[in-house]
C-alpha positions in Angstrom: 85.5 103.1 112.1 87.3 102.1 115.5 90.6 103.6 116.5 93.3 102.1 118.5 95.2 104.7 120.0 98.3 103.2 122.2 100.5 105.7 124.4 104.5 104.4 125.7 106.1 107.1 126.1 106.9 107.6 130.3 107.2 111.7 129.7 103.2 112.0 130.1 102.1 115.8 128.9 105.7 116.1 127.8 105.8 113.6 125.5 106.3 114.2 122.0 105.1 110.8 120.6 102.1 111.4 122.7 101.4 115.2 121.9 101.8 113.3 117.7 99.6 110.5 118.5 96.6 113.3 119.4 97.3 115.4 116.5 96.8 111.9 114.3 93.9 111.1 116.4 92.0 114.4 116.0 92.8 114.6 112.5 91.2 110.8 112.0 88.2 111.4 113.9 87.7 114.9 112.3 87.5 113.3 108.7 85.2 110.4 110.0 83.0 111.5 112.1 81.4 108.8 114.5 84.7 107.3 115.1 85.1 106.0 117.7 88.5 105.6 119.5 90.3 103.3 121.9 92.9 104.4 123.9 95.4 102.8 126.1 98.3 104.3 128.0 100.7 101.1 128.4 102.5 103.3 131.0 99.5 104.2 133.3 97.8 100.6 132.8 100.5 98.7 131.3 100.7 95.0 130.3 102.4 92.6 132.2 105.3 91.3 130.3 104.7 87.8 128.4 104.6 84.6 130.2 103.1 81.5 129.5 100.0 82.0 131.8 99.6 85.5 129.9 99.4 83.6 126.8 95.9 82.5 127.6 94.6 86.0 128.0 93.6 87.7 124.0 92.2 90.9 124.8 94.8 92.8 123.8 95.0 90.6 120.3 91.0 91.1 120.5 91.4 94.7 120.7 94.1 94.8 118.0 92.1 92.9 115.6 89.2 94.7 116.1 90.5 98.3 115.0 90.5 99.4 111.8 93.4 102.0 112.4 96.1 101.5 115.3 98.2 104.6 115.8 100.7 104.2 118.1 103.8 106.4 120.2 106.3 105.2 120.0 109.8 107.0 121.3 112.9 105.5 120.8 114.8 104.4 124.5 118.2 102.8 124.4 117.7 102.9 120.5 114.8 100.6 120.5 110.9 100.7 121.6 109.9 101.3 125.2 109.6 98.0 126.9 105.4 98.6 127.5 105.5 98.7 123.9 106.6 95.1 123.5 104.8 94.0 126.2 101.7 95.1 123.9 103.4 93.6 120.9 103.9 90.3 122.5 100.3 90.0 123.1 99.5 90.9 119.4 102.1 88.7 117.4 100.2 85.7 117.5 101.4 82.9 115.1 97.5 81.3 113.5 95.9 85.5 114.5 98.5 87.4 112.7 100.3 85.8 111.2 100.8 81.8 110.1 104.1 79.3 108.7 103.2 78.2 105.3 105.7 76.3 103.1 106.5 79.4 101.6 107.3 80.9 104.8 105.6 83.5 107.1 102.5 84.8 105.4 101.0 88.2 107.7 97.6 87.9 108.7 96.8 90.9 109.5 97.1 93.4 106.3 93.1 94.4 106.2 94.0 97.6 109.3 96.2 101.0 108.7 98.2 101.3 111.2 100.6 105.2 112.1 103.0 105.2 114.2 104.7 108.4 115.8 108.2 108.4 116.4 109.8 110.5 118.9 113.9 110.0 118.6 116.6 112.5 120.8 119.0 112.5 117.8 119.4 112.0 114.3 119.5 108.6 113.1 119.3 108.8 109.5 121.1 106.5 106.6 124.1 107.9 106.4 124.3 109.4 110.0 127.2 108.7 112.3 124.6 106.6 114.7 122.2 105.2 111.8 123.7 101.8 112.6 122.2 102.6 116.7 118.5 102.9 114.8 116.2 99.5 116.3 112.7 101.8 116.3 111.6 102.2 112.9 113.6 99.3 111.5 111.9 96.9 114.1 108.2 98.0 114.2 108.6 98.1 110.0 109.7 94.3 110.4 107.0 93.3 113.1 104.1 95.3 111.1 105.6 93.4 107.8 105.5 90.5 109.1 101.9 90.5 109.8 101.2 91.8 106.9 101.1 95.5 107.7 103.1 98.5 105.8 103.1 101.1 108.5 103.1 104.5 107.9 105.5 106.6 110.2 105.8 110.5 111.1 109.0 111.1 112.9 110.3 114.0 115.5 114.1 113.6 115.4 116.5 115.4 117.0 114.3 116.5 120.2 116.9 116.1 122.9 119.2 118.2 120.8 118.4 121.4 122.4 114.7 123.5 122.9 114.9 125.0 119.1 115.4 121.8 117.8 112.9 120.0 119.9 109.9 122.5 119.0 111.3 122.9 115.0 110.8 118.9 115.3 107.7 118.9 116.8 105.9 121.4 114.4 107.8 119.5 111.5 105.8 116.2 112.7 102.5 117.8 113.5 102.7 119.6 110.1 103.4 115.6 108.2 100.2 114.4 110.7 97.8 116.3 108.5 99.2 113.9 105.3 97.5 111.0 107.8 94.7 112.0 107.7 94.4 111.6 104.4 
């Protein structure tokens, strides 16, 4: 099994989605062992943002469609993913690779991979929530992974900016849920 671990979060060792992305990692690898696992930090070595000379360069799609599992960080800034994120993304929504226009519409290409994603968000953003309507994290990586044909799961850490006691209750709430992953 191959792992695609991808880190966005600009906190480093602070980082919540990154500190959840380990826990999901070491849980992985500790079920299957031989695993072997990728990892890129899109903030230390990050992808140049898309062009159309960039297009001609797959190795991130490569990389992508090689995994089996893709667990990703990813905390929410300005209510939405980090740009390095969808720098990565850009390279990996590829219309014919990942997904392809049929007459029936968009048909996902890439539904045979399981792909986590941590999400690290400052405040509560919940249905029902007076900033629910401000929530572009979950809601767009669910649509981008859909539309390839991938039902991501998600373990969140919400409320982290709302004080220390709130940040660590958080952060043991989420690495408790990573051990459900590793199922």
């Amino acid at each position: 099994m191959t792992i695609l671990q991808l880190d966005s979060s600009i906190t480093g060792e602070n980082s919540v989605s990154r500190q959840l992305t380990r826990s999901i990692v070491e849980r992985l690898v500790a079920t299957a062992p031989g695993t072997e696992v990728i990892h890129r930090d899109l903030v230390a070595d990050p992808i140049d943002h898309l062009t159309l000379g960039a297009l001609a360069d797959s190795s991130v799609l490569d990389e992508f469609l090689a995994a089996d599992t893709v667990v990703i960080g990813a905390p929410m800034y300005n209510f939405t993913v980090p740009t390095q994120l969808k720098a990565w993304l850009d390279r990996v929504l590829v219309a014919g690779k990942t997904f392809r226009y049929t007459e029936n519409g968009p048909e996902g290409l890439a539904g045979d991979k399981r792909v986590i994603i941590a999400l690290a968000r400052g405040g509560f953003y919940e249905v029902g929530s007076p900033a629910s309507a401000l929530e572009h994290l979950e809601t767009y990586l669910r649509g981008v992974f859909g539309f390839i044909g991938i039902t991501p799961e998600f373990v969140a850490a919400d409320g982290i900016a709302m004080g220390p006691e709130q940040r660590e209750a958080s952060l043991a709430s989420a690495l408790d849920d990573t051990v459900r992953l590793a199922a």
